[in-house]
N, C-alpha and C positions, 0 to 999 in steps of 0.2 A: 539498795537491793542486795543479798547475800547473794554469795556462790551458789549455794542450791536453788537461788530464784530463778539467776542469769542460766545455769545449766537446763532447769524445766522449761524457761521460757525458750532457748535455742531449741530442744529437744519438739517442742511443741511447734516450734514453726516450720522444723525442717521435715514433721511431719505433716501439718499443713499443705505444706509446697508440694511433695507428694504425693501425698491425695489429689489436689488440684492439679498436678499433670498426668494421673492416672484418668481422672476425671475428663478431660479436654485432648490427651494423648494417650488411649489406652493400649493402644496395639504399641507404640513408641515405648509405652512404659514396662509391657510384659516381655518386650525383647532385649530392653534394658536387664529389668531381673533373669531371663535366661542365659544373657549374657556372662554376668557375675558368674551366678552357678555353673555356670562351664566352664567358667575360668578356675572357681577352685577346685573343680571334678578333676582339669588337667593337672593342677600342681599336686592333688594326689597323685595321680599315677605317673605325675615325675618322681615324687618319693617312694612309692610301691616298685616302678620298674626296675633299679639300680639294686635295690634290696631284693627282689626277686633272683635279680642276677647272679648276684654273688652266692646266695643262697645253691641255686641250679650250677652254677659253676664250680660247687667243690664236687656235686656229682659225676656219672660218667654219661647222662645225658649228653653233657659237651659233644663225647666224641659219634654219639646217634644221630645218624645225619637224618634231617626230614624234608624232603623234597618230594611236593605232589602236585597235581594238576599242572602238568606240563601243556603250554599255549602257544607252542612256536619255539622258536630258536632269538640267541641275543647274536649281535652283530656278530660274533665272532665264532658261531653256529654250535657253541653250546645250548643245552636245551633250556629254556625258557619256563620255567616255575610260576605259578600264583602262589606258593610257598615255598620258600627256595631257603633254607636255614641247610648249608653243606656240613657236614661235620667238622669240629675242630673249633678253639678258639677263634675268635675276631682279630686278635692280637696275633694267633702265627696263619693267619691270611685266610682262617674257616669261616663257618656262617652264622656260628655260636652254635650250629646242632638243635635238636630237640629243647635242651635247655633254653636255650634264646625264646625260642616259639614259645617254651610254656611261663616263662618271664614274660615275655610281653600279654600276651594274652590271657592268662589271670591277673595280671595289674590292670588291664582295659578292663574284663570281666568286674571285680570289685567295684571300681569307678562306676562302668556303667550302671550296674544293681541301686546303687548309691542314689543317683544322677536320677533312674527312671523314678524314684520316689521324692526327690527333693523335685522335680520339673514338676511332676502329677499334681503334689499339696501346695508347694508353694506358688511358682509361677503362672500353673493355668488353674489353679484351685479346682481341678477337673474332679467330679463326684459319678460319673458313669463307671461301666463297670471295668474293674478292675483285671480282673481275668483277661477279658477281651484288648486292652490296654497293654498288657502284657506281655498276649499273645505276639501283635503284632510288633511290640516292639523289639522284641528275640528276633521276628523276618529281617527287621529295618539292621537291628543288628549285625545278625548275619552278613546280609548282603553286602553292609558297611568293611565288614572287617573282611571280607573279601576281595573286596574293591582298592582297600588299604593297603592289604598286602601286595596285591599285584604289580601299585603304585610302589611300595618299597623295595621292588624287582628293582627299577629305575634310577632308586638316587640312595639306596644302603650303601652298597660299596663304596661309590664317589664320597659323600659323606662319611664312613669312618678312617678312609682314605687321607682327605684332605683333613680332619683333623688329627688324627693320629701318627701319621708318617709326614705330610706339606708341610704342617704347624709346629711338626716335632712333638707333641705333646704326649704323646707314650697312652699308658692310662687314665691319666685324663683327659685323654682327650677323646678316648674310648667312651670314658661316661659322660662327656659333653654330648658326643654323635649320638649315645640311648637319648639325651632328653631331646635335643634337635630331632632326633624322626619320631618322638615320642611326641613334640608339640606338633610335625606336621600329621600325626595321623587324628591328634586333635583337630583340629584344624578341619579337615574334612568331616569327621563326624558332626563338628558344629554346624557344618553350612548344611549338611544333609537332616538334622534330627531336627532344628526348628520348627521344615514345614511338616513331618510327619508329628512332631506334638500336636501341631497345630489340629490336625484330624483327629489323632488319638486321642487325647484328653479333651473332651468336650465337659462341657458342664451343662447336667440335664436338671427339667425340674421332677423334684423328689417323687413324684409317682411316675417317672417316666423312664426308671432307672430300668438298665439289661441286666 
């Protein structure tokens, strides 16, 4: 048997095998595939956000503080943010500013965009309407990067903290703590967007279409 036999015959089995546990575990198998997909949705915006950074950081962004929707006080009875980026680098003890915020959230934006069209065809092969699909995922969005942010009130500081000054590690240690809260803000959005695919993307039959 040649190389190319042995290569078609693995290629065919290991496609087999997959069908046949699509077939016997379907729900197992399309959160497999969603899984993947998220996975590499995050390591783009591990590579979008650091580029984003540096980009916004030669700006004077940096020094445009954005702090809104104040929710309380932290222990220490400063005011409490669902977006709390203080003015100033991260490095002399700011919050990254304006800049920060529009780094991270056009690196999540991009991904996401990405992400709602490789979920829709690939993983739930959903044919309903689009529009509508769309719509609600911009809510689901929202409410997500909302929810994130609030959450990055809680552990940004300690995090660039302990790697940048604990660790020692100066600057990079600065761009470890973006990908560290960058994979936890993944993190949440994965366990959050599953069940809402799961509603959104349905698959109708072709005269049944909205």
């Amino acid at each position: 048997m040649s190389k190319d036999d042995v290569q078609t015959s693995l290629f065919s089995g290991v496609v087999g095998l997959w069908t046949r546990i699509k077939e016997k575990y379907p729900n197992s198998a399309q959160f497999f595939v969603f899984f993947m997909l998220s996975n590499g949705i995050t390591v783009l915006q591990l590579v979008l956000m650091p580029v984003f950074r540096s980009i916004f950081a030669q700006t004077t962004l940096v020094s445009t503080s954005f702090q809104v929707w104040q929710v309380g006080t932290n222990t220490d009875g400063s005011p409490y943010y669902i977006f709390d980026y203080a003015a100033g680098a991260i490095a002399t003890g700011g919050g990254g500013g304006l800049a920060y915020f529009l780094a991270v959230q056009i690196a999540i934006a991009i991904a996401q965009i990405i992400n709602f069209f490789a979920q829709r065809s690939i993983t739930f092969k959903s044919n309903s309407s689009i529009w509508k699909a769309a719509f609600w995922y911009f809510v689901a969005y929202v409410i997500i990067t909302i929810v994130a942010a609030a959450a990055l009130g809680l552990y940004q500081a300690p995090v660039y903290n302990f790697f940048m000054n604990s660790l020692g590690w100066g600057s990079f240690g600065e761009t470890t703590a973006d990908i560290f809260t960058m994979i936890i803000n993944s993190a949440i959005s994965f366990w959050v967007f599953f069940p809402i695919f799961k509603i959104i993307f349905k698959q109708v039959p072709e005269n049944g279409r909205n």
